[in-house]
N, C-alpha and C positions, 0 to 999 in steps of 0.2 A: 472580431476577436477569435484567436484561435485557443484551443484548447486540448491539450494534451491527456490521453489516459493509456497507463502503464499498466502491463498484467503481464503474469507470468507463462501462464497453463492455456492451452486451448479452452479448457471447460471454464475460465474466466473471462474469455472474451464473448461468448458464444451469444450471452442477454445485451450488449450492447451493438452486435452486431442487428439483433434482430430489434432495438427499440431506434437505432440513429440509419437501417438501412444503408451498412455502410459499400465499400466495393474495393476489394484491394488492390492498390498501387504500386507496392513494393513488394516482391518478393524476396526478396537474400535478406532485407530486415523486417517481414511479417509487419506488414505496414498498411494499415486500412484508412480511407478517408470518406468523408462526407458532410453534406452542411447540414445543419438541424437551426431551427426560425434563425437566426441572423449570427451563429457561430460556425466556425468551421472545427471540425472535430477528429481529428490524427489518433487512430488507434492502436497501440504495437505490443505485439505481441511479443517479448524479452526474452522468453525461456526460465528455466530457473538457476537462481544461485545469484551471487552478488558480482560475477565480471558481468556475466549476459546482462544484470538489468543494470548495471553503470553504462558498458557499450551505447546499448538501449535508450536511458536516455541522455547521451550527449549527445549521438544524433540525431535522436529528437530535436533539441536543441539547438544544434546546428543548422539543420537543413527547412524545418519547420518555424521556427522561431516562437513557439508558444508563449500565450501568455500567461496560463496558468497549465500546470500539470498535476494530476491526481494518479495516484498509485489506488488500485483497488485490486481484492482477491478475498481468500480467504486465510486461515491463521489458525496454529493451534493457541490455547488457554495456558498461561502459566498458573495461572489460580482457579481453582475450584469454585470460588465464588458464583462466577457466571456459568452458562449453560451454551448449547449448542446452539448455532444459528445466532444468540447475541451479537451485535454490532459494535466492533470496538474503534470507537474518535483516538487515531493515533494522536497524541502531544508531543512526542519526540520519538526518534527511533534514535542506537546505539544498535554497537555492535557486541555480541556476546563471545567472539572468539578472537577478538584483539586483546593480545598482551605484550608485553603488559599494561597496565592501567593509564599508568602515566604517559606512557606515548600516547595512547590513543586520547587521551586528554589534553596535549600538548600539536593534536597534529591533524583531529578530526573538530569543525565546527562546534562552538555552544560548547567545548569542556567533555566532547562525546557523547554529548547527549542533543540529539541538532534537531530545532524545535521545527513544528508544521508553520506554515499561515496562520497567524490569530486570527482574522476576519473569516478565512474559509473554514477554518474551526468552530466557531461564533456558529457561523450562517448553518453546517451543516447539523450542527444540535441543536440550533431552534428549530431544523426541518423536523430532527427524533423527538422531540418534544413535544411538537403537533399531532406526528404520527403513534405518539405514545408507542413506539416499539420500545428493547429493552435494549440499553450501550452502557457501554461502561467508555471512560475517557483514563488513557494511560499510557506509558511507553509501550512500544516494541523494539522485541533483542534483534538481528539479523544475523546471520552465520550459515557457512556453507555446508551444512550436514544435519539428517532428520532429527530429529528430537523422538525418540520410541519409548523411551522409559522413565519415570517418574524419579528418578536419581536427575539424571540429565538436565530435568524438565526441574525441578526445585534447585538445580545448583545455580541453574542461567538466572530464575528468579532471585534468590540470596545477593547473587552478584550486581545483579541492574535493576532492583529493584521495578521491572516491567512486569505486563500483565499480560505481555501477546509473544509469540513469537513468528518469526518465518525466514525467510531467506534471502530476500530483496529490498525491503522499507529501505532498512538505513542506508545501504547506496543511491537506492533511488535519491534518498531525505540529502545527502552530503553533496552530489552532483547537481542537484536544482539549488543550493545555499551556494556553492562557490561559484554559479552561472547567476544567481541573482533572480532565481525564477519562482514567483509563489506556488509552493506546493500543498495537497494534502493527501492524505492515507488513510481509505476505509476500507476494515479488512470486516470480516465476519466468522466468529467462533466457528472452524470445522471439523475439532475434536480438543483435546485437554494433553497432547503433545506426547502421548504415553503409547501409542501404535494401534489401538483399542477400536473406537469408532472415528469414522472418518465421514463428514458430508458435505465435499469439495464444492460440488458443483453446485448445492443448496446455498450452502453460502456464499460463493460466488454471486451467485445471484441475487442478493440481496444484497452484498456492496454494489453491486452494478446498479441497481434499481434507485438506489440512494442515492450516487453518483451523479446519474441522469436528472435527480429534481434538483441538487446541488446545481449541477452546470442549467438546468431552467432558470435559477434566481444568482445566477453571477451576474 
């Protein structure tokens, strides 16, 4: 079984190199490998924004041929509800800067709203459940540009009715549906989208960590 994991930032790969010991194989696409008990594990580093992580993973794709692939990072909060560090179970990603509506609905999988894997969904919230940590389960928006102020960060909310945002999901979410490949996205609160506090690498690492038991019981 191979299995794929997507990240954007150096400081999102950093816990997964040091839990799967991995050793990199590719350089011009930031491409790590290694096996962990009876999976093989392809790790790529994308960049940010929504061409790099499409690029990203059809290559994947292509030259890997995974069986499952998982997007993981961090995210800021479109809602206040949740807190920093929270774990958010993407269910669909969409994108926040496609207009208008209708196309993006006529042209992007699911109606532009393009759902996860139910089973790897399933699987990884009965892990939070165990682990009694705190997630919240909801879309994310994706678009090529920061979210810093709390205008910004409520209009993308009103619009897509998501609870996450960032820059990658939905491409990544659209490229594994037209390729036929099960995907999921565990992102983790790294601020509330308003430019204020930021704890990337915090929460990085703690989609990573999840990730890792996730791909233990695939």
């Amino acid at each position: 079984m191979t299995i794929g994991i997507i990240a954007a930032m150096d400081k999102e790969i950093k816990k997964y190199q040091e839990i799967f010991q991995l050793i990199q194989t590719n350089q011009e696409f930031n491409i790590w490998e290694g096996n962990y008990k009876d999976k093989k594990i392809i790790l790529c580093l994308s960049g940010i924004g929504k061409v790099n992580a499409t690029i990203t993973t059809q290559y994947l794709i292509d030259i890997y041929y995974p069986d499952y692939i998982i997007n993981s990072g961090c995210c800021g909060s479109l809602v206040e509800t949740g807190k920093v560090l929270d774990t958010i179970l993407v269910s669909y990603a969409t994108y926040h800067d496609f207009s208008p509506l209708r196309i993006m609905e006529s042209c992007v999988p699911d109606y532009g709203k393009i759902k996860v894997d139910q089973k790897l969904l399933k699987l990884a919230e009965n892990i939070l459940k165990e682990s009694k940590l705190p997630y919240r389960i909801g879309g994310i928006a994706s678009g090529d540009c920061f979210i810093t102020s709390h205008t910004m960060r409520d209009d993308i909310y009103h619009r897509t009715n998501c609870i996450a945002v960032d820059m990658e999901s939905a491409s990544i979410a659209h490229t594994c549906r037209k390729n036929q490949i099960p995907y999921l996205i565990i992102r983790s609160i790294s601020d509330f989208a308003d430019g204020v506090e930021e704890q990337e690498e915090e929460a990085a690492n703690i989609a990573a960590t999840l990730t890792s038991e996730i791909i233990d019981k695939i």
